[in-house]
BALOKE-243022 format. One record per atom (N, C-alpha, C, O): x, y, z. Coordinates in steps of 0.001 Angstrom, whole numbers, plus 500000, padded with zeros to 6 digits. Atoms other than C-alpha are relative to their C-alpha. Layout:
BALOKE-243022
XYZ;...
end
This chain:
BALOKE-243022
500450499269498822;401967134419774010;499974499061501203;499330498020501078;499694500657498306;402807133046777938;498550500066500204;498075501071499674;500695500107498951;399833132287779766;499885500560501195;500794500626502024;499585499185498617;398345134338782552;499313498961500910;499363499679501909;499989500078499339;397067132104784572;500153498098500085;500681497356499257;499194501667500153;397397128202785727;499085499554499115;499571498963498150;500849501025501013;394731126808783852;500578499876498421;500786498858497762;499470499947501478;396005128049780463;501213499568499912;501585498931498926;498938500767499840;399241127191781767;500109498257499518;500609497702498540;500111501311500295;398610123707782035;499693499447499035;500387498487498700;500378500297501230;396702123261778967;501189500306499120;501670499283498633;498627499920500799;399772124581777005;501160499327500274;501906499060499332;498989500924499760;402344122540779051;499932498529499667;500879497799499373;500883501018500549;400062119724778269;500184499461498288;500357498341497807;500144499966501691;399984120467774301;501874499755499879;502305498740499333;498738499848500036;403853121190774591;500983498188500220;501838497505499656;499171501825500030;404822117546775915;499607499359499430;500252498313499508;500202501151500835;403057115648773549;500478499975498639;500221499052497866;499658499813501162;404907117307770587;501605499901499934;502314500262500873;499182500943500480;407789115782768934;501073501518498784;500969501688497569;499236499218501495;410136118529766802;501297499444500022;501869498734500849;498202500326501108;413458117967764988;501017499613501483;501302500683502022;498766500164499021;415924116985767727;501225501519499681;501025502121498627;498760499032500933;419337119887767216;501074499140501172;500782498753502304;499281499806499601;422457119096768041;501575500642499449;502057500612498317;498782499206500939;425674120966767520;501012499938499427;501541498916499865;499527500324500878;427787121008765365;501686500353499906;501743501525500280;498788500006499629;431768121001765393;500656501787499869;501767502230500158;499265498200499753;432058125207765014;499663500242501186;498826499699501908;500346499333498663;432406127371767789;498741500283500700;498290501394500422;501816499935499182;428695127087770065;499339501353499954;499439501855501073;500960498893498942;426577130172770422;499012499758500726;497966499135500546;501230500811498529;424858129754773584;499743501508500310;500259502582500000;500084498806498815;423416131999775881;499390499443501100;498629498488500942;500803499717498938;422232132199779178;499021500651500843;499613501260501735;500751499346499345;419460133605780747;499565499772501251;499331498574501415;500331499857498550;418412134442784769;499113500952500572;498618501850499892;501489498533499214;415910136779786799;500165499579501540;499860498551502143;499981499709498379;416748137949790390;498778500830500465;498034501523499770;501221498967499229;414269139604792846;500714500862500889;501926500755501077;498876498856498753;415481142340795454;500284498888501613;499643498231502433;499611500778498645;417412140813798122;499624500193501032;499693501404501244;500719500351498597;415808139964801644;498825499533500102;498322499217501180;501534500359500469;412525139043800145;500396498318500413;501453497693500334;500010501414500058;411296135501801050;498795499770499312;498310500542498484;501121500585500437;408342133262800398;499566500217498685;500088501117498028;500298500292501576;406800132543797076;499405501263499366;498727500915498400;499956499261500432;406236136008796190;498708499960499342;497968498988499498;501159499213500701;403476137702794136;499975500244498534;501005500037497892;499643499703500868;402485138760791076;500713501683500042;500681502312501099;499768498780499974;403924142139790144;501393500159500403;502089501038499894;498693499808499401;407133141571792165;501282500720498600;501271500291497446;498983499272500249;410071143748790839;501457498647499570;502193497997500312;498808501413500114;412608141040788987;500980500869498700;500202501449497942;498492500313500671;416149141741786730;500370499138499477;501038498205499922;499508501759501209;416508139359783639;501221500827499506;501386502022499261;498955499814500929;419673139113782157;500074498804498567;499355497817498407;499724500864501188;420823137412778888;501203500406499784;501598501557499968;498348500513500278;424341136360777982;500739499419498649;501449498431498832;499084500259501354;425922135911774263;501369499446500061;502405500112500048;498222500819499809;428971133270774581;499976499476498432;498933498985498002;499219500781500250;430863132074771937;501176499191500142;502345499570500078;499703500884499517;431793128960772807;500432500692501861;499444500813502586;499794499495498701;433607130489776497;500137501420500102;500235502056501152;499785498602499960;433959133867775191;498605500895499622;497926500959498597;501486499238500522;430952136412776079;500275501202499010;501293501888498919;500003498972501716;430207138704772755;498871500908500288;499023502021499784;501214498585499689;426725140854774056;499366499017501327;499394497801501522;500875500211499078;424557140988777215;499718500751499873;500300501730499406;500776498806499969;421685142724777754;498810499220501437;498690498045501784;500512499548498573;419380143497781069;498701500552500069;498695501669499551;500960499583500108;415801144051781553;499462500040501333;499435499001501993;501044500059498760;413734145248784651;498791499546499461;498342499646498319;501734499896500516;410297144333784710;499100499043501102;499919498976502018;501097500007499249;407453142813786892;499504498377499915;498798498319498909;500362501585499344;406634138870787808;498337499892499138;497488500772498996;501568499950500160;403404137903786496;499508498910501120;498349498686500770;500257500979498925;402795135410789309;501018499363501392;502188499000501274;498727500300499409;404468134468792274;500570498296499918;500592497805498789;499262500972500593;406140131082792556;499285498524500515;499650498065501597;500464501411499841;404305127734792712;500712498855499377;500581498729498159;499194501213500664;406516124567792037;499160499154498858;497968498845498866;500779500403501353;405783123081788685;499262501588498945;498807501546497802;500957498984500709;404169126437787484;501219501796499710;500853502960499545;498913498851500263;407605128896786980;499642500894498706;499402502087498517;500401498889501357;406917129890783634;498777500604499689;498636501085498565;500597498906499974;403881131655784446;500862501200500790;500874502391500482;498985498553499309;406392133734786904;501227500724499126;501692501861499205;498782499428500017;409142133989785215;500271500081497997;501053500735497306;499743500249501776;408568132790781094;499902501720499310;500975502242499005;499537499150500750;407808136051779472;501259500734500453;502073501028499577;498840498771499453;410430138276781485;501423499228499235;502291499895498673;498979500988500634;412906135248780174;500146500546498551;501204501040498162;500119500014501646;411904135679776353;500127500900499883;500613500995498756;500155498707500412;411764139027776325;501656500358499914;502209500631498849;498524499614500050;415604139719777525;500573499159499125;501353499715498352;499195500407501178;416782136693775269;499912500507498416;500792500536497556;500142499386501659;415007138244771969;500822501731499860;500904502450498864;498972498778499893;417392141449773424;501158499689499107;501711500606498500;498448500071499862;420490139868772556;500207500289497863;499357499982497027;499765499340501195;422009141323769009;499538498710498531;498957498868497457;499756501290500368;422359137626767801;499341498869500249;499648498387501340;500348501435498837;420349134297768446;500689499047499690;501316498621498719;498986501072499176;421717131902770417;499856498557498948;498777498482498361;500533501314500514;421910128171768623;499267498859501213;498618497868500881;500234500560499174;421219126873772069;499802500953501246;500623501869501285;500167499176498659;419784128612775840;499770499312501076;498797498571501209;500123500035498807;420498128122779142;499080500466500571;498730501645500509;500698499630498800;418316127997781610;499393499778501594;498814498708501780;500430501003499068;417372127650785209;498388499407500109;497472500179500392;501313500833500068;414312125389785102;499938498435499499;501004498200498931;500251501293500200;413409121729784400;499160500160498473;498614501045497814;500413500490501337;412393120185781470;499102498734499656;498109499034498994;500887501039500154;410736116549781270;499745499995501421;498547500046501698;500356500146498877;410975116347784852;499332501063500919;499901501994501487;500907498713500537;407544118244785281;498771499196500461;498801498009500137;500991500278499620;404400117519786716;499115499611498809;498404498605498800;500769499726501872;402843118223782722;501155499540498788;501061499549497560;498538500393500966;406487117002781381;500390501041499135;500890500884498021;499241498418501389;407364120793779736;500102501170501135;499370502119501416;500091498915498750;408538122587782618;500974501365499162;501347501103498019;499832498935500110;410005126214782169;501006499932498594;500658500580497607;499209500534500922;413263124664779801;499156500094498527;499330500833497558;500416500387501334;410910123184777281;498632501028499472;498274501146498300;500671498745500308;408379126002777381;500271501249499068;499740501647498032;498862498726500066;410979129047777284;500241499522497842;499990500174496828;499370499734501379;412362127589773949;498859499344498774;499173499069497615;501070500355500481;409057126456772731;499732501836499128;499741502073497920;500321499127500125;408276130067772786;500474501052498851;499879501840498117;498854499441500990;411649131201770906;500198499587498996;500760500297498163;499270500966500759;412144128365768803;501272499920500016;501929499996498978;498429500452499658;415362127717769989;500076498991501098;499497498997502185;499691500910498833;416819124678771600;500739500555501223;501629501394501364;499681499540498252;417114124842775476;500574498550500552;500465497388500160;499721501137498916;418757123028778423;499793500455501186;500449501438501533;499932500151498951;417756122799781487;500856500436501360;501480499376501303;499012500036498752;419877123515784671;499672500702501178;499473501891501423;500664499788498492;418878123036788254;500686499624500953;501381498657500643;499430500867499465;420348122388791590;499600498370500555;500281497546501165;499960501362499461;418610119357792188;498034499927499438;497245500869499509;501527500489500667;414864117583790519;499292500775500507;499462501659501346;501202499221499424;411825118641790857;499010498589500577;498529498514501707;500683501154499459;410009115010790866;500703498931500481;500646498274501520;498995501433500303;412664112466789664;500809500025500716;501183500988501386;499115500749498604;414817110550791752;501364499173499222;501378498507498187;498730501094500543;418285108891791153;501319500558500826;501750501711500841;498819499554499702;421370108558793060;501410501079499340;501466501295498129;499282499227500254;424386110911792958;501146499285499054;501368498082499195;498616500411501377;427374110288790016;501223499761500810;501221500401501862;498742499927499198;430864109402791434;500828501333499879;500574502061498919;499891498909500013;432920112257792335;501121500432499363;502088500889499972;499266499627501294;434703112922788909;499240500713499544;498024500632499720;500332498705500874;434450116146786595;499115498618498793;499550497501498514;500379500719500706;432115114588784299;499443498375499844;499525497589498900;500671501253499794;430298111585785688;498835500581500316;498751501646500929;501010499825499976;426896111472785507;499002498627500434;499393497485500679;500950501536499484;423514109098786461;499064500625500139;499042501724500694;501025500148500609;420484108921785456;498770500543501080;498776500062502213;501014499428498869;417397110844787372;498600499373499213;498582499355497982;500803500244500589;414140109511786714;498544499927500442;498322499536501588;501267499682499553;410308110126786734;498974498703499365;499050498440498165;500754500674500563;407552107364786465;500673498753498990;499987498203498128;499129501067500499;410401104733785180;500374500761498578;500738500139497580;499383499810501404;411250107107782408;500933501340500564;500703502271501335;498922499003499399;414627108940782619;499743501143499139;499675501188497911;500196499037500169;414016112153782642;500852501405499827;500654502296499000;498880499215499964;416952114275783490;501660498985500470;501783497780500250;498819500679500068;420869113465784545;500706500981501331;500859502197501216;499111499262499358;422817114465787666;501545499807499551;502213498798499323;498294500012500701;426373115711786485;500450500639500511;499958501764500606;498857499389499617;429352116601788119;500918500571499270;501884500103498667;499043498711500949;430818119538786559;501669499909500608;502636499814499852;498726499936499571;433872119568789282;500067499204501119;499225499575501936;499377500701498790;435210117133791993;499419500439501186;498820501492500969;500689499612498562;433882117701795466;499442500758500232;499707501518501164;500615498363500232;431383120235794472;498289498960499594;498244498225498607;501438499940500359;427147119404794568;500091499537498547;500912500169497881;500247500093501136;426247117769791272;498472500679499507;497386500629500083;501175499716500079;423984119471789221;499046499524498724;499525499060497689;500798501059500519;420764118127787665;499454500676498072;498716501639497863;499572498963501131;421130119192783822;498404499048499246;498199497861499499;501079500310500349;417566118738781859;500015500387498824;500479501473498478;499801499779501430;417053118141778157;498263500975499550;497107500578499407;501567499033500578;414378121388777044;499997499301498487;500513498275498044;500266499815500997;413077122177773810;501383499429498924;502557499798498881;499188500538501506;414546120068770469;501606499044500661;502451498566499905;499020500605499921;417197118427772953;499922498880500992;499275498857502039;500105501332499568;417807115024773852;500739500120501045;501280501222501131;499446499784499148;419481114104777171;501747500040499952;502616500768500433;498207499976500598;422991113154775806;500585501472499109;501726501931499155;499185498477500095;423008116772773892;500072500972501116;501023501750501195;500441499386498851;421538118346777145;501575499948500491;502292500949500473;498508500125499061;425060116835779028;500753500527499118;500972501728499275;499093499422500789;427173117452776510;500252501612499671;501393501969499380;499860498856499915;426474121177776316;500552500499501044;501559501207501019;499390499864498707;426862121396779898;501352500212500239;502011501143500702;498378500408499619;430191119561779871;501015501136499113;502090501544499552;499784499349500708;430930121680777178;500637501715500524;501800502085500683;499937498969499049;430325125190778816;500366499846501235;500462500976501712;499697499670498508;431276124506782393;501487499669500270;502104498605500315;498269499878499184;434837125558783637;499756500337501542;500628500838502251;499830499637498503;433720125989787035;498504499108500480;498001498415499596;501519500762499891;430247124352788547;498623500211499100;497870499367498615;501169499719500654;427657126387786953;500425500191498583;501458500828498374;499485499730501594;428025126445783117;499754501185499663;498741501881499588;499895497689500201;429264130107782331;499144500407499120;498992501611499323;501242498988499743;426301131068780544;498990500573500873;498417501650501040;501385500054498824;423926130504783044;501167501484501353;500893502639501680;499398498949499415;426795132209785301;500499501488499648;500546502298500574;500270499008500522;427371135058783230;498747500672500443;498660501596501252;501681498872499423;423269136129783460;500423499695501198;501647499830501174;500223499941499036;423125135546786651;501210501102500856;500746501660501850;498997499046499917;426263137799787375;498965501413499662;498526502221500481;500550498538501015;424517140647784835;498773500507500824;498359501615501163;501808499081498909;420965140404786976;500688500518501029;500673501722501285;499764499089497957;422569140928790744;500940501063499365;500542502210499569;499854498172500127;424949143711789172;499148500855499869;499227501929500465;500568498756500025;422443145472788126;498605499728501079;497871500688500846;500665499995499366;420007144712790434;500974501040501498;500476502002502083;499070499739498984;422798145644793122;500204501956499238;499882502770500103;500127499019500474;423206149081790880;498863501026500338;499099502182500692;501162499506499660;419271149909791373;500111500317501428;499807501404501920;499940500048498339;419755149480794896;499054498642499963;498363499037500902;500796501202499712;417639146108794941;500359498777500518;499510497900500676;
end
C-alpha cells in the first residue's frame, strides 16, 4: 500500500534504502520490459493538487517489439513536490503496470532512484511495490552532479550524490541532450545503462516512449 501522505512517505522511502535484495540482471533471451507514464490535461501548470485528473499508460515490449498496452484514467493523490513523486504519481503507476496481460522482467520509468533526498525515489519505490526490477529515466538529476558524456551514442559519466555515484548521464544519440538513467529496485548502475542502451533506438528508450505515446493519445481522445 502507497502512502498518503509525506510523513509515511518518508518513513517508507527511508525503510526502502536501507534494504539490500537480490541484484537481477538479464539474461541473453529476448527482454520483456515495459514502460510506464502519467500525463495531466494540457495547459495546466504549477505543482498541481491532489485529485488532479492524470492518464497512466503501460507498455509490453519484447525486446523492440510492443506485444500489449493498457491505459488507465484516474486521480493524483497529491500534487507535485520534488523528492516526494510517488505520493503523486506511485499508485496510478502500479495499478496500470499490474494491467498489462504479462509481467514485465524489468520497468521503465520516469523518476529517480538513489539520487533522492531518502535515496528510494519513485524508480526504487514503484518496483519495490511490484517486485519487479526498475530503471530509472530522467531528463536530468534531481541532487547529483557530474559533467556531461562526450557526444557519442553510448558514452556515459558518472552523476553523483554525497561522493557516492548515484546515477549515469548517457547519450542515447549524437547531438541530442543526454539523459540521466537511474538504477531502481534490484538494479545496479551498469544493468540500469545497459537496459537503456539496450532499448533506445531513438533518445528516449521505446518503452518509456511507447507509454508516454498511449497516455497523450488517449488523453488527447478524452479531450484533455
Amino acid at each position: 500500500m502507497w502512502p498518503t501522505d509525506a510523513d509515511a512517505l518518508d518513513a517508507r522511502q527511508r525503510e526502502l534504502a536501507g534494504l539490500t535484495p537480490d541484484p537481477w540482471t538479464p539474461g541473453p533471451e529476448p527482454l520483456l520490459s515495459a514502460g510506464c507514464w502519467a500525463c495531466f490535461p494540457r495547459g495546466e501548470s504549477g505543482p498541481g493538487r491532489a485529485g488532479d485528473i492524470a492518464w497512466s499508460a503501460a507498455v509490453l515490449l519484447e525486446d523492440l517489439r510492443p506485444v500489449a498496452r493498457r491505459v488507465a484514467p484516474g486521480a493524483a493523490r497529491a500534487g507535485y513536490v520534488p523528492g516526494m513523486l510517488a505520493l503523486r504519481l506511485g499508485a496510478l503507476l502500479e495499478e496500470v503496470v499490474r494491467l498489462l496481460p504479462r509481467r514485465p522482467e524489468v520497468v521503465l520509468v520516469d523518476g529517480t532512484g538513489r539520487d533522492h533526498p531518502r535515496r528510494a525515489g519513485l524508480a526504487v519505490h514503484l518496483g519495490a511495490e511490484l517486485g519487479i526490477p526498475t530503471v530509472g529515466v530522467t531528463h536530468r538529476p534531481l541532487l547529483a552532479e557530474g559533467s556531461w558524456p562526450a557526444d557519442d551514442p553510448g558514452a556515459t559519466s558518472p552523476l553523483s550524490l554525497d561522493g557516492d555515484v548515484v546515477a549515469a548521464w548517457v547519450r542515447t544519440r549524437a547531438g541530442t541532450r543526454p539523459l540521466v538513467v537511474h538504477p531502481g529496485w534490484r538494479t545496479g548502475l551498469d544493468t540500469a545503462v545497459a537496459v537503456v542502451e539496450r532499448l533506445a533506438t531513438r533518445r528516449t528508450p521505446e518503452p518509456l516512449r511507447a507509454a508516454r505515446q498511449a497516455a497523450r493519445e488517449t488523453r488527447a481522445a478524452a479531450g484533455g
